[in-house]
N, C-alpha and C positions, 0 to 999 in steps of 0.2 A: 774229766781226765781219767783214764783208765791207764793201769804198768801192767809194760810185760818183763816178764823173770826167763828166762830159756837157759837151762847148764846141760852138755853134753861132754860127755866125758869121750876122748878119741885117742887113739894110739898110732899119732900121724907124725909127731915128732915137734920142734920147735920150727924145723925150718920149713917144712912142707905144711902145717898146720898157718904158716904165715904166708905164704905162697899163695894158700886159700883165702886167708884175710884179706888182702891187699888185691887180687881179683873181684873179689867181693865189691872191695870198697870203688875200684873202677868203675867195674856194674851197673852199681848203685847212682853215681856219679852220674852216668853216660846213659842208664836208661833208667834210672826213679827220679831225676833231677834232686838227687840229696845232695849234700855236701858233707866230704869226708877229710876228715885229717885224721892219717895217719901217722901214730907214736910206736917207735919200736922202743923197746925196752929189755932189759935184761933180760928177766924173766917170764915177763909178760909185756905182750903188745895192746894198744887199745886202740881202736877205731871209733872217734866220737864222730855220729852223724846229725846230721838235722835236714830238716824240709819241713815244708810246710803240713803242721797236723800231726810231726812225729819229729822226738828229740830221742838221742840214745847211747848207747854207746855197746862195740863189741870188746870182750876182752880176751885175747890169744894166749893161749902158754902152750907147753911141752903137751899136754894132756886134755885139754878141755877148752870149750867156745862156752861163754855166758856173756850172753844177752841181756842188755837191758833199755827197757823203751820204756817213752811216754807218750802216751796217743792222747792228739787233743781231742775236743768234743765231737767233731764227725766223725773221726777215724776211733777213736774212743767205741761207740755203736758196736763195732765190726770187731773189736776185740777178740772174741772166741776162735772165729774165722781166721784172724790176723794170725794169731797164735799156733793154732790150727794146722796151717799151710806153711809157717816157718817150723816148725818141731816136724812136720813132713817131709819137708825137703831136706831138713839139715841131714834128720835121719837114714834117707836114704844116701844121701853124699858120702853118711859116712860109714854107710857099709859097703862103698865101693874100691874096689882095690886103687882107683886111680880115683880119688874125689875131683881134683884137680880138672882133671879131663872130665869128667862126665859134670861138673859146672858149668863149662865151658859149652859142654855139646847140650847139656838144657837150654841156656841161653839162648844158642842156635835157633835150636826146634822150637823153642815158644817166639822167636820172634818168624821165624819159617811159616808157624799157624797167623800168621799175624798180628800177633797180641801184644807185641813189645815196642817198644815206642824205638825209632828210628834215631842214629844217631847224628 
């Protein structure tokens, strides 16, 4: 089993910073086959997921997304990788003036190239 840690810090607000969560957790749902339940909360929100080979959870506030996963033993391997390609995406999301939209239109495009599993 290998964890992942992921904190970014973002200046998106409470409600737009959940805006992106909750896309997210769709996403996730409809093209990684995860399952997500969404908790909204006062001051923070939290997205527990699972599928098979990864358990986890997102945590939303005013300011900041942290990440926390547990990768089982195949998906464990790929670790660096995994990590890797989430701390890249998140980061660019979030130096977009619209995260929200440029989510949305990655989505798109990766599934455009073909690589996204159909809903």
């Amino acid at each position: 089993m290998a964890d992942l840690h992921i904190h970014r810090e973002h200046e998106l607000g409470m409600a737009q910073a959940r805006l992106l969560a909750k896309e997210w957790a769709r996403t996730a749902e409809s093209k990684l086959e995860m399952s997500c339940d969404y908790r909204e909360g006062k001051a923070t929100d939290v997205v527990v997921f699972k599928r098979s080979g990864v358990t986890g959870e997102l945590a939303v506030t005013a300011n900041a997304f942290e990440l926390k996963a547990r990768l089982g033993l195949l998906l464990g391997a790929f670790k660096g990788r995994i990590e890797q390609e989430i701390t890249k995406n998140l980061d660019e999301l979030l130096s977009r003036k619209e995260p929200l939209q440029a989510f949305k239109q990655g989505v798109a495009d990766f599934e455009a190239k073909g690589k996204g599993k159909k809903a």
